[in-house]
N, C-alpha and C positions, 0 to 999 in steps of 0.2 A: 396436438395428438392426432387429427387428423390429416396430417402432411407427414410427418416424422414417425419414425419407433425406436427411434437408437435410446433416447433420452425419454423423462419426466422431468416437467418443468414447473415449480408452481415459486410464487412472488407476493406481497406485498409490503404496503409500506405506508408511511403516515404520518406528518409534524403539524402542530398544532403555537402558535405564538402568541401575549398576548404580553403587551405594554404600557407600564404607569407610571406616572411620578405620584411617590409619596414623602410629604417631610424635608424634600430636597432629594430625595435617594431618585434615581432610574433604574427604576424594574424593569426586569424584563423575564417572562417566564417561556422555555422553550420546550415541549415536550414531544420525543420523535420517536420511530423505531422502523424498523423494517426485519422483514424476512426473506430468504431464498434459498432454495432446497432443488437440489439436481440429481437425480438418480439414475445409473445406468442400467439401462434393461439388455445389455449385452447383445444386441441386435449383429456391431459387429468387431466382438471380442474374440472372434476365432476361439481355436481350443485356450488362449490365456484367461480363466476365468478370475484371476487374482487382478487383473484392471478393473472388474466391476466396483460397483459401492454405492452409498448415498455420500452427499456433501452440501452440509448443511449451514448456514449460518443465520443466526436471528439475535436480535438487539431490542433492546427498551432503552430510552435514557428522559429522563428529568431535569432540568437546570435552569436553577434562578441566579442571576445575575443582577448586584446592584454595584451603581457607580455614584460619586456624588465628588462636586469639588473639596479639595484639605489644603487651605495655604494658595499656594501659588502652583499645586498640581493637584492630581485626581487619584482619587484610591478607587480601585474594582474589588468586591467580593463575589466569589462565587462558591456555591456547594453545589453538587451533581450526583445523581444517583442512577446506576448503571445495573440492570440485566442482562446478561448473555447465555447462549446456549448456541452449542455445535455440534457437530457430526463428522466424522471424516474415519476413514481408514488409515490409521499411519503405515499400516503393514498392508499385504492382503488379507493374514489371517491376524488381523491385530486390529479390529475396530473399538474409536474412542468416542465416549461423548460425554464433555465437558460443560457443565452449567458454573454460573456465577455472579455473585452479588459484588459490586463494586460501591463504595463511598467516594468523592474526590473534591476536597477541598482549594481551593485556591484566591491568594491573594495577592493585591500588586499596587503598588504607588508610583506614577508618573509624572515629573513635572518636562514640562516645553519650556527653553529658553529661546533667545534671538541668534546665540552661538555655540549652547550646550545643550541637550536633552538627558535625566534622566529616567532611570526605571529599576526597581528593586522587586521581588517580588519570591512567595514560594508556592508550592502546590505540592501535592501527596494524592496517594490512592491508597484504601483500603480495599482487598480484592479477597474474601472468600469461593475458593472452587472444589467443587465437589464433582468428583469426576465417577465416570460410570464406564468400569473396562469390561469386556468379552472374553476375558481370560485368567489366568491367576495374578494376583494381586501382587503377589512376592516377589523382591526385588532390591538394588540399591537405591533406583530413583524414586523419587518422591510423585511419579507423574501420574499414580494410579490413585493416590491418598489424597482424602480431605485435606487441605491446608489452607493458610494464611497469609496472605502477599502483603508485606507494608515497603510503600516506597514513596521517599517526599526528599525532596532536592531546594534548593536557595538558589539565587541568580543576584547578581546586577549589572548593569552595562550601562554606558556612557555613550553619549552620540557627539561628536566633535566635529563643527563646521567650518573649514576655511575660507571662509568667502560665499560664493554661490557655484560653485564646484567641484570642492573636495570634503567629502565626508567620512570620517573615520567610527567605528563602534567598536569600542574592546570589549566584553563581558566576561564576565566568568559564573561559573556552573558547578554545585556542590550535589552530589548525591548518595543518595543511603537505601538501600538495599534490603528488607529482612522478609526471608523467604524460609517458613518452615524452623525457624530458630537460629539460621544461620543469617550473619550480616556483612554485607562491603559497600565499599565507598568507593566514590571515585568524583576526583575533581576535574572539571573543563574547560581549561580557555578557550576562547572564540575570541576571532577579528574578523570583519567586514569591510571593505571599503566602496567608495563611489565616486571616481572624477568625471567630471563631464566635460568633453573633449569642446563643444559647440553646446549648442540649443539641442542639438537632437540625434548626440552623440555621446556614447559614455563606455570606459571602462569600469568592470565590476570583476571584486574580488571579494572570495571569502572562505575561511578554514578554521579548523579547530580538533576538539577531541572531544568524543562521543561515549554513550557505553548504553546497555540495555542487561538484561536478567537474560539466561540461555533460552531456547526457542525453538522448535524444532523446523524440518526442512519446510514445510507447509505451515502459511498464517493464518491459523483458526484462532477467532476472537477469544476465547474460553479455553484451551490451551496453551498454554503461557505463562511465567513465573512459578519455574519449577528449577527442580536441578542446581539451586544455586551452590549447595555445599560439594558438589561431584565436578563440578565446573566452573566457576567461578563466573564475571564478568563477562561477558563480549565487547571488547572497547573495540576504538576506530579513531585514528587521525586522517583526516580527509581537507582538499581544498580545494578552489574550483577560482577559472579565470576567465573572466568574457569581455565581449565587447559586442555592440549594441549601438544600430545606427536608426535612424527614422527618415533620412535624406533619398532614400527611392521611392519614388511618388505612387500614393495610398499604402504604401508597405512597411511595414518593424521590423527589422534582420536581427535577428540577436548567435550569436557565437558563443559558445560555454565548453573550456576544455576541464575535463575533472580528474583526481586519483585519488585513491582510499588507499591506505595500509590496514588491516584492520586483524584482529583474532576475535574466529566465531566459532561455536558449536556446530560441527557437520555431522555426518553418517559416515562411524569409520570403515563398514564396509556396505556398498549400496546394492551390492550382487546379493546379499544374505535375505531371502524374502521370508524366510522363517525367522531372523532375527528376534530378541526378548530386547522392547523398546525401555524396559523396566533394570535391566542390567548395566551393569557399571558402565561396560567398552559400547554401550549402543550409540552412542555419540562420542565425538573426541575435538580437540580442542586444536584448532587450524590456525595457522597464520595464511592469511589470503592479501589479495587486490585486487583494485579493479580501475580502470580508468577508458577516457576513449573524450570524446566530442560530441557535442549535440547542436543540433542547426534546427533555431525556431524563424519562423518566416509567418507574420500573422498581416489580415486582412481584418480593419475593424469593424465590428460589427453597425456602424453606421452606415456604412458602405452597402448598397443593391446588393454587390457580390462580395461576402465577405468568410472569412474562413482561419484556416491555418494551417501552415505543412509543418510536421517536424521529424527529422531524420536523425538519428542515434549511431553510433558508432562506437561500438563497445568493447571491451574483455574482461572476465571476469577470472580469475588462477588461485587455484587451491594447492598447497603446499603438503606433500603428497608421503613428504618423507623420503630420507633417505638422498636427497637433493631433488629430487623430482617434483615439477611443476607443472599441475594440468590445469585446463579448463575447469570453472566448478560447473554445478547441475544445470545451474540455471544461466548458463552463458549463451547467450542470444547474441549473435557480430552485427547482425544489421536489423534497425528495425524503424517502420516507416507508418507513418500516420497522414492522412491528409482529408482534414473537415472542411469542405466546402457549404455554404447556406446561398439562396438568393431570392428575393422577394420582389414578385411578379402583381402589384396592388393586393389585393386581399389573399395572397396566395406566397404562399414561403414553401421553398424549395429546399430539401438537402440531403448529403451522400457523404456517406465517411468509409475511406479506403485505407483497411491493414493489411501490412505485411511483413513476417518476421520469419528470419533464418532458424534453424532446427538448432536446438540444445544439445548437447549428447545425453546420448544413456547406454547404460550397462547391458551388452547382449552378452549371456552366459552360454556357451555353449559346451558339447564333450569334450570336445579340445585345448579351448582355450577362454575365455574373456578376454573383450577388447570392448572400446567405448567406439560406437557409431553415434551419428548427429542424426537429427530427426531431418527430415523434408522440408523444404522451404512452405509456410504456410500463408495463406492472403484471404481476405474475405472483403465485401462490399457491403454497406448498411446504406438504405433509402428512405425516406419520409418525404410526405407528402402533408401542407395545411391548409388549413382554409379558415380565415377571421371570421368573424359574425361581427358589426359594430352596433351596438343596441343603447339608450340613453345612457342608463346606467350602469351597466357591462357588457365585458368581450366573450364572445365563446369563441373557443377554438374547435376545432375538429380535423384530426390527424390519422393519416396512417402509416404506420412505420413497421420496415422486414428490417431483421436483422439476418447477415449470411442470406443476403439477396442470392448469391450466387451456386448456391448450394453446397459448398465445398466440405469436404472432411479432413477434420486435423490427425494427425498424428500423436498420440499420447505417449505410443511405447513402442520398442519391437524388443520382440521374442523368439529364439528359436527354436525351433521343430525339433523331433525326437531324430527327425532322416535329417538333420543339419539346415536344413532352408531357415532365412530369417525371414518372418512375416512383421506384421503391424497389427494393433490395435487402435482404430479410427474409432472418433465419434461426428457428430455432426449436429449444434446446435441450432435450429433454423426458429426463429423466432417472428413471426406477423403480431402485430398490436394495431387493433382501431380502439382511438381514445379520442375522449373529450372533456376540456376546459375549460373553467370557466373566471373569471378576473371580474370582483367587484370594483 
């Protein structure tokens, strides 16, 4: 707060593990949570006051884990218990905050052979949310009311070895759905494959068919599994093809081209900022796709200088009606990451550089709508550490900027009453000094 005024920023977080054998069983108890909460204080919101908001997400979670051997493979149980709470604007004038208790059971039996692996297994969630709207409640969607989410799915898959090269998994995936009273199903195959060309070469494939409960444009933990009787499922047939080499020296080259077919819940019109998120047409049911290339390039972390580039090549198309096919919201063409670390004796170095092409959004103006793309956006993150080596443990002591470079994103543009299009930027500039400590 003393660098910035665009934003409020506040953070924590916290896991805690502790492991036993009892009776034959492997315990393991893991218990974590975190929070983060962003508020904009409209510093530089121009006259659009409808980009402000808070955006919140906070977690609890619990989970005991036992495994023990059965026969000639291994059964897992687990139970987990889950808290969530969020915050988010889905409108301007439409703020939500979604609290929630989750149960989640799961179990699983594995055996390893010398030319076959299996695995069976099911898992469920029990999801009470109680949500808390800013507006009237009345409505067809379920998004504003108490409800009860049960969803628990079966699996099995087979791993099949030729040799020391080619590896096959077929699976299949059952699911059930009941949301508010209403129920669907939907079943999944999957296949995976793995040949390896050489020692430090390989082809990898793999596709299948997917589905999830409706969802809206933004992922808040606590928002989510509503709508099912108004819209049904979101399935997705999707597959992906790579190849993957280790033969340039200290480097892992990996190539992944991928497509999705999918039908999802969108925003059937994204201009309406008064929209009723609680009405039937607030959402509508798209056939979309997406496909493109992704180029990983890792240095491993043994290595003085070690890191990773990876570069993305994308497009994302929403099926628009009427034969028309645009861009969906969140279509990004290009987008680049590159983690550099190196370690100078008691001294670790590192810099991670973003950079991503502009999404479109909806400018309304008296004339007309049309969809512009945001700005091309990039930012630089730095840290700096220092070991401490003591008999019995390490400290650390780090200091780490995030958006070294001070730069402002783009979130939105808007325009004027005299027709000019302006922007709504924010800028989150984040410094942390921290210290760690390793028993």
């Amino acid at each position: 707060s003393l660098l910035q005024n665009d934003v409020r920023i506040s953070y924590w977080d916290y896991q805690v593990r502790a492991d036993r054998r009892v009776l034959g069983w492997k315990l393991s108890l893991l218990v974590f949570g975190s929070s983060d909460d962003l508020v904009e204080t409209g510093a530089d919101l121009g006259n659009n006051s409808s980009a402000s908001g808070e955006y919140l997400a906070q977690f609890h979670r619990a989970s005991l884990r036992a495994r023990r051997p059965l026969g000639e493979g291994q059964v897992a149980l687990q139970i987990a218990f889950g808290q969530d709470r969020s915050t988010a604007p889905i409108l301007a004038n439409y703020p939500v905050t979604e609290r929630a208790l989750s149960l989640m059971p799961r179990a699983l039996y594995e055996r390893k052979g010398e030319d076959v692996d299996y695995e069976a297994g099911v898992d469920g969630q029990v999801e009470w949310l109680s949500p808390t709207i800013g507006v009237n409640e009345a409505g067809a969607s379920d998004l504003a009311h108490k409800r009860t989410a049960l969803l628990w799915g079966g699996y099995a898959s087979t791993t099949l070895r030729a040799g020391a090269r080619l590896s096959l998994t077929p699976a299949l995936r059952f699911d059930c759905y009941t949301i508010t009273g209403s129920s669907k199903m939907d079943l999944g195959p999957r296949l995976s494959a793995r040949l390896r060309l050489d020692n430090m070469t390989w082809l990898s494939a793999n596709g299948g068919r997917f589905s999830q409960a409706p969802n809206l444009g933004i992922q808040l933990p606590a928002a989510e599994n509503f709508g099912l009787a108004l819209y049904g499922l979101q399935t997705s047939w999707q597959g992906a093809l790579g190849f993957g080499t280790g033969h340039l020296p200290g480097l892992e080259v990996e190539v992944t081209g991928y497509l999705q077919r999918y039908v999802l819940t969108d925003l059937r019109d994204p201009g309406l900022l008064a929209a009723d998120p609680l009405a039937r047409d607030f959402l509508i049911r798209r056939d979309a796709r997406s496909y493109g290339v992704e180029i990983l390039i890792r240095r491993p972390p043994r290595e003085r200088l070690n890191g990773w580039i990876s570069y993305t090549l994308s497009q994302s198309q929403r099926a628009l009606g009427s034969g028309v096919i645009g861009p969906s919201d969140w279509d990004q063409r290009h987008i680049l990451n590159v983690v550099l670390g190196y370690r100078l004796g008691s001294y670790t170095l590192g810099s991670r550089a973003h950079l991503n092409t502009g999404r479109p959004v909806l400018v309304a103006g008296s004339q007309a709508e049309s969809f512009v793309r945001l700005p091309t956006f990039y930012q630089l993150d730095v840290r700096a550490e220092r070991s401490f080596l003591f008999n019995t443990f390490t400290l650390h002591v780090y200091l780490e900027v995030v958006n070294a470079t001070l730069n402002r994103e783009t979130i939105n543009l808007w325009q004027a009453p005299g027709g000019a299009v302006n922007s709504t930027t924010i800028r989150v500039f984040l410094p942390s000094l921290g210290v760690r400590g390793e028993l």
